[in-house]
C-alpha positions as CSV (number, residue, x, y, z in Angstrom):
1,X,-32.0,31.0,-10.5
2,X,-29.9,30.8,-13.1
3,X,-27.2,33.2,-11.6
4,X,-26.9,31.6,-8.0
5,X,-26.0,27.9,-9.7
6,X,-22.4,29.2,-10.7
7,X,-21.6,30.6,-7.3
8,X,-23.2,27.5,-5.6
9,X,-21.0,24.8,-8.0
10,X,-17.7,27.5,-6.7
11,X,-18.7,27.2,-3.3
12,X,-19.4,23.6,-2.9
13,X,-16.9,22.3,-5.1
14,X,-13.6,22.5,-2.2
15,X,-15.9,21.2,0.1
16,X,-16.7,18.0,-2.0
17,X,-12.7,18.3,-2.5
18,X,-12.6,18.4,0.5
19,X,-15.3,15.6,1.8
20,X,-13.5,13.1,-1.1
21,X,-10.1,13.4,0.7
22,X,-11.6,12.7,3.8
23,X,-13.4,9.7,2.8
24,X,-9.8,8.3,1.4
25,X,-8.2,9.1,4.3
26,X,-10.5,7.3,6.5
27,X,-10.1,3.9,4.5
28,X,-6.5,4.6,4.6
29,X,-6.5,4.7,7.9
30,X,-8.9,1.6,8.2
31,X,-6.6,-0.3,6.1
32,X,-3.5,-1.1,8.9
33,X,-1.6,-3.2,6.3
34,X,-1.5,-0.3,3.6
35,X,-0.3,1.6,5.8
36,X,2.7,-0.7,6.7
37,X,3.2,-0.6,3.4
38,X,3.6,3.0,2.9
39,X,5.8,3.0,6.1
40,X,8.3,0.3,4.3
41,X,8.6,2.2,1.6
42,X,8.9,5.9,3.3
43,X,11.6,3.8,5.3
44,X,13.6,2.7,1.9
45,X,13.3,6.1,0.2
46,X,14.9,8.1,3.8
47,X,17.5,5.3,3.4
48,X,18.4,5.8,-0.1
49,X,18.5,9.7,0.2
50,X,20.3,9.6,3.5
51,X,22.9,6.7,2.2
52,X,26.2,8.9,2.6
53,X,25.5,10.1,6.1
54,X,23.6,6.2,7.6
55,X,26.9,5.1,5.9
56,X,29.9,7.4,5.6
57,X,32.4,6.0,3.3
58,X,32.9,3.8,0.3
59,X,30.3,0.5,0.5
60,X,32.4,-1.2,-2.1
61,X,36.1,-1.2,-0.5
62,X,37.0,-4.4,-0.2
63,X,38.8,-5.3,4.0
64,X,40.2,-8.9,3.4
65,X,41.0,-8.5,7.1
66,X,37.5,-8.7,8.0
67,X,35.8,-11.2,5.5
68,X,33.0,-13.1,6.4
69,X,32.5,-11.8,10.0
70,X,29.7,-12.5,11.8
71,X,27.2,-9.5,13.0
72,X,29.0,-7.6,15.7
73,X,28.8,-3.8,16.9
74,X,31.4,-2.5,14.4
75,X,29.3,-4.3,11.3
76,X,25.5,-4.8,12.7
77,X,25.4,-7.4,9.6
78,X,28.2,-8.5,9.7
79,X,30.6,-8.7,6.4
80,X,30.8,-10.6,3.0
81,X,33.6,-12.5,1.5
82,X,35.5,-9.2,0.3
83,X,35.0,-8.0,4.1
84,X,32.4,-5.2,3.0
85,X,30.1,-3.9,5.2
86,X,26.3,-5.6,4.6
87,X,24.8,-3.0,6.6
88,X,26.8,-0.4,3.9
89,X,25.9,-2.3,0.9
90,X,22.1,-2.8,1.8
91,X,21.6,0.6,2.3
92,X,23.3,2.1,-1.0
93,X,21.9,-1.3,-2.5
94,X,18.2,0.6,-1.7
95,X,19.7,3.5,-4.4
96,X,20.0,1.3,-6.8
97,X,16.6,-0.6,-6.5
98,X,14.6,2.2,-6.3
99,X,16.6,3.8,-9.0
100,X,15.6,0.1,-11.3
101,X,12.2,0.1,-10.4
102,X,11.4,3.9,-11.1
103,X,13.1,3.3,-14.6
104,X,11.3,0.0,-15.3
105,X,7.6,1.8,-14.6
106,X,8.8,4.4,-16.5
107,X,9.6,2.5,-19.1
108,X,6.2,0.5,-19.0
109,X,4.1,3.4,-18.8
110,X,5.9,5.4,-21.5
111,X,5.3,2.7,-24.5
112,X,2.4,0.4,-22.2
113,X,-0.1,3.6,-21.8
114,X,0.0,5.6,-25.5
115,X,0.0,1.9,-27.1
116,X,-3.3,0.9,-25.1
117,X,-5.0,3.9,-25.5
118,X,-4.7,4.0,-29.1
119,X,-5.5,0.0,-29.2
120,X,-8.9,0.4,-26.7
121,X,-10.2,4.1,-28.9
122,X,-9.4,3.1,-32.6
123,X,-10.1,-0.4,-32.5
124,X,-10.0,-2.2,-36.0
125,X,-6.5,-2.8,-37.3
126,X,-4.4,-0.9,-35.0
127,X,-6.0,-2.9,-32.0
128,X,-5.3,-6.0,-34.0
129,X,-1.9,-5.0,-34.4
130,X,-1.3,-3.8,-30.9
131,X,-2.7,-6.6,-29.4
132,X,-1.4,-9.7,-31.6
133,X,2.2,-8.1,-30.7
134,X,0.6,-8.1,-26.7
135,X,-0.3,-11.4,-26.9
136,X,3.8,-12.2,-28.3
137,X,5.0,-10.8,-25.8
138,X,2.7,-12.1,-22.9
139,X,3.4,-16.1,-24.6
140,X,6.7,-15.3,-22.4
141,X,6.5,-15.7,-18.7
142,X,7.6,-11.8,-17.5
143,X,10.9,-13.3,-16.1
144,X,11.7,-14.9,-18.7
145,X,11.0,-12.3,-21.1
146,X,13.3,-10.2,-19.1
147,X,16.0,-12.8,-18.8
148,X,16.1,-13.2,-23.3
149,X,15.9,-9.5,-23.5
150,X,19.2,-9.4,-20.9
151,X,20.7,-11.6,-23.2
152,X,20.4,-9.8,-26.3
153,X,21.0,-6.3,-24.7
154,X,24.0,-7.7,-22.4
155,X,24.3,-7.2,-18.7
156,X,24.6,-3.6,-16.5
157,X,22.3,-1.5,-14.9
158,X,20.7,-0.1,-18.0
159,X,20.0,-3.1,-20.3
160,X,18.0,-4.6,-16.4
161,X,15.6,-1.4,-16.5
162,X,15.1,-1.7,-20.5
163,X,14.6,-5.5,-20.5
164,X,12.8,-5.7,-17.3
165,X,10.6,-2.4,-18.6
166,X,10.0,-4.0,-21.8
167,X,8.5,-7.2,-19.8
168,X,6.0,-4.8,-18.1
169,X,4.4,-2.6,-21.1
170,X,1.9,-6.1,-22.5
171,X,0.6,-5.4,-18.2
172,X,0.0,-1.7,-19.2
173,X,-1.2,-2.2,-22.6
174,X,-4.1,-4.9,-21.9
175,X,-4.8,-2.9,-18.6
176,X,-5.3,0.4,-20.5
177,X,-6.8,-1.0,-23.1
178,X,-10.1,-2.2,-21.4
179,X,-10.3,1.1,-19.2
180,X,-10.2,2.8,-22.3
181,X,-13.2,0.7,-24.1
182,X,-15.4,1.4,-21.4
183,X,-15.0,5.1,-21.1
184,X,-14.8,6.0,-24.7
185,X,-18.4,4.9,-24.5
186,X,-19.3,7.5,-21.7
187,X,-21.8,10.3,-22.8
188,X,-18.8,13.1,-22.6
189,X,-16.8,11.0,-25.0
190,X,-19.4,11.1,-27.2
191,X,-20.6,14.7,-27.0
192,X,-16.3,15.6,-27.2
193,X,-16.8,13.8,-30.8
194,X,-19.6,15.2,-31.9
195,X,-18.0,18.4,-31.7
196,X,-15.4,17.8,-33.9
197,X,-12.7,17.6,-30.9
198,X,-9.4,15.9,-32.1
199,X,-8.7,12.5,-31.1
200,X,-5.6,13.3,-29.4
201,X,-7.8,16.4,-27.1
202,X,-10.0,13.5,-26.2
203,X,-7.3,11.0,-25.3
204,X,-5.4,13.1,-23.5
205,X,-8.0,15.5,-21.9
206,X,-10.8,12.8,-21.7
207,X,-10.2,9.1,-20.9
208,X,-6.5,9.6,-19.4
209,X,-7.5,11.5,-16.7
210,X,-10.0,8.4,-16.2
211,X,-8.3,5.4,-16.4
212,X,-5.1,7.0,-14.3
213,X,-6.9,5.3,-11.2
214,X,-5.8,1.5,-12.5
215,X,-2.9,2.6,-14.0
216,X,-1.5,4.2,-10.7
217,X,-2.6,0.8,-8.9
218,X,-0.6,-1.1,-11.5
219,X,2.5,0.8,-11.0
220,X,2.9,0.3,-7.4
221,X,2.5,-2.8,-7.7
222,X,4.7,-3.3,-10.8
223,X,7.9,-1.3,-8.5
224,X,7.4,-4.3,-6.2
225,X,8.2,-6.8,-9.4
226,X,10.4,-4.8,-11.1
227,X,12.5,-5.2,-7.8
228,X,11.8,-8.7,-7.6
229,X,12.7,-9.7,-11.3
230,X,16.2,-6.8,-11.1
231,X,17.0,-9.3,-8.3
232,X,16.4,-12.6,-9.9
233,X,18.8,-11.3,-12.6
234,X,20.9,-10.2,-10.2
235,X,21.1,-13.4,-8.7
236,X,21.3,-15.2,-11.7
237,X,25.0,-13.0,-12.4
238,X,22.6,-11.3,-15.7
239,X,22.0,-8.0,-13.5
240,X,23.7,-5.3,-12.3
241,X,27.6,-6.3,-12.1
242,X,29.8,-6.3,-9.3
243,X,30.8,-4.0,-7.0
244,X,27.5,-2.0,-7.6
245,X,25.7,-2.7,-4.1
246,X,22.6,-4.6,-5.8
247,X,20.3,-6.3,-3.3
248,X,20.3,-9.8,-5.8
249,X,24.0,-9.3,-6.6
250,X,24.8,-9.8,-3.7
251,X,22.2,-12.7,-2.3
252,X,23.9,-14.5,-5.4
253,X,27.6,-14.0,-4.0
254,X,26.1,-15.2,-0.6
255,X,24.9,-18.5,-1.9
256,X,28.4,-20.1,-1.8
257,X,28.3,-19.2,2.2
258,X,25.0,-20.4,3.0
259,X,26.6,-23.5,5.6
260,X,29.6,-21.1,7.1
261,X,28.5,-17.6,6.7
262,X,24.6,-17.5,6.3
263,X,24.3,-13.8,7.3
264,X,25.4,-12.7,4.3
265,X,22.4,-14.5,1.7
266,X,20.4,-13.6,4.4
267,X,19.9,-9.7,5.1
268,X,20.0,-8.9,1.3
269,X,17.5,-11.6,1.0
270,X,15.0,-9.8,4.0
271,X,15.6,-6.0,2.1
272,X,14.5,-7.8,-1.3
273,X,11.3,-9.3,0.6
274,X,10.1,-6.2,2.8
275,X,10.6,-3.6,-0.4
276,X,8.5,-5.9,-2.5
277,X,5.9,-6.3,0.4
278,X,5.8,-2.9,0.9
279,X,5.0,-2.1,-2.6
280,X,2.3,-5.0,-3.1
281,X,0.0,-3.9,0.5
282,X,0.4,-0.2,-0.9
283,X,-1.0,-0.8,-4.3
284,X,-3.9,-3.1,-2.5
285,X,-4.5,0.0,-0.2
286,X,-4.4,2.7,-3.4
287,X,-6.7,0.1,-4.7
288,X,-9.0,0.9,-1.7
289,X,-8.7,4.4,-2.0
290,X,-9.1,5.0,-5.5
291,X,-11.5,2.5,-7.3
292,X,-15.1,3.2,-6.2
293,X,-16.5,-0.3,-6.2
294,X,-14.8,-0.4,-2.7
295,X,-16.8,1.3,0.1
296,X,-15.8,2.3,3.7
């Protein structure tokens, strides 16, 4: 008995691999507007690795010849007040957003996770600590936040992805936080302590691997807001600066056109709300897929 139970676990183990993948797939595939939203977003990554050959040549060459012209077969957007391609500028402006909102969840889960482990397995003073700074920082509306750290840190592409970052780690820390206070208390927790395992062996090795679920939920969705906020500063002249192809740069140059030229607020304006989109029905989907309180 007891040597055919380790050749059983062997054997059966890919096939419950196996039967788990199958059972996510088929909610994924139940789920039509997760599935949109992977599309979108499989759509904006070919785009930003294929920019130099959708778009041969330099996005940011000014044509004064050709300002402001309206959608036509030489520029399917049309041009801006420089007489740049929009087509050109949306599709090297999908570089750079991606590029922000890869660097902001980067930035929120590098300081947001360690932080809210520590805060939900210690307890005491350091969750005191952690979480009286938390609750500082989430006083600020996440915009705004980002806007008074833009301010401090000055304007470029760098100081968006630390300030907008920074406005996303009090998300990760609280969300960690109470994944971790619920399975620190699991029986394997436990018995890991009672062995004398280190604390740092049973964060890492132990309750990561089990909280990764919401935390992988949170940062699809958060790419969607880190996009949306990059472009609000953007828009607001506080992001990235001119001529960077930036997809809120340039729906604030468009504003002054809105009567005479409205193509050129406009089409930025539609890649800024089908990349968010795409973000927020994909997190709903890995939501789905990944927390178990959601049958098929």
């Amino acid at each position: 008995m007891h040597e055919t139970l380790p050749t059983q676990v062997i054997k059966n183990s890919p096939r419950q691999a196996d039967s788990q993948l199958r059972r996510r797939w088929a909610k994924l595939r139940r789920n039509k507007a997760a599935l949109f939203g992977a599309i979108l977003i499989l759509i904006y990554l070919i785009t930003a690795l294929l920019a130099p050959i959708l778009f041969p040549g330099n996005p940011s060459a000014p044509n004064l010849m050709k300002s402001l012209e309206r959608p036509s077969i030489e520029h399917p957007l049309g041009t801006d007040e420089l007489g740049r391609s929009i087509l050109g500028r949306i599709i090297y402006g999908s570089r750079v957003s991606l590029l922000i909102s890869i660097g902001v969840v980067f930035v929120g889960l590098l300081i947001g996770v360690p932080l809210g482990l520590m805060s939900g397995y210690y307890g005491g003073k350091v969750d005191f600590g952690i979480q009286r700074v938390t609750d500082t920082l989430l006083a600020f509306p996440g915009f705004l936040l980002a806007l008074a750290l833009v301010a401090v840190l000055g304007v470029g592409l760098k100081n968006t992805i630390i300030s907008v970052g920074i406005s996303m780690v009090p998300i990760y820390i609280r969300l960690v936080r109470g994944c971790t206070l619920s399975v620190k208390e699991q029986t394997y927790v436990e018995a890991a302590r009672a062995m004398g395992t280190r604390d740092v062996t049973i964060l890492i090795r132990h309750i990561l691997p089990n909280v990764m679920a919401p935390i992988t939920i949170q940062t699809s969705l958060g790419m969607g807001t880190a996009i949306l906020f990059a472009a609000g500063l953007g828009f607001l002249g506080l992001g990235v600066q001119p001529p960077t192809p930036e997809w809120g740069t340039m729906l604030g140059s468009g504003r002054a056109y809105l009567f005479n030229a409205p193509h050129v607020a406009t089409f930025p304006g539609i890649a800024i709300f089908f990349a968010v989109l795409g973000f927020n029905l994909s997190g709903d989907g890995l939501r789905d897929i990944l927390d178990p309180r959601f049958k098929l």
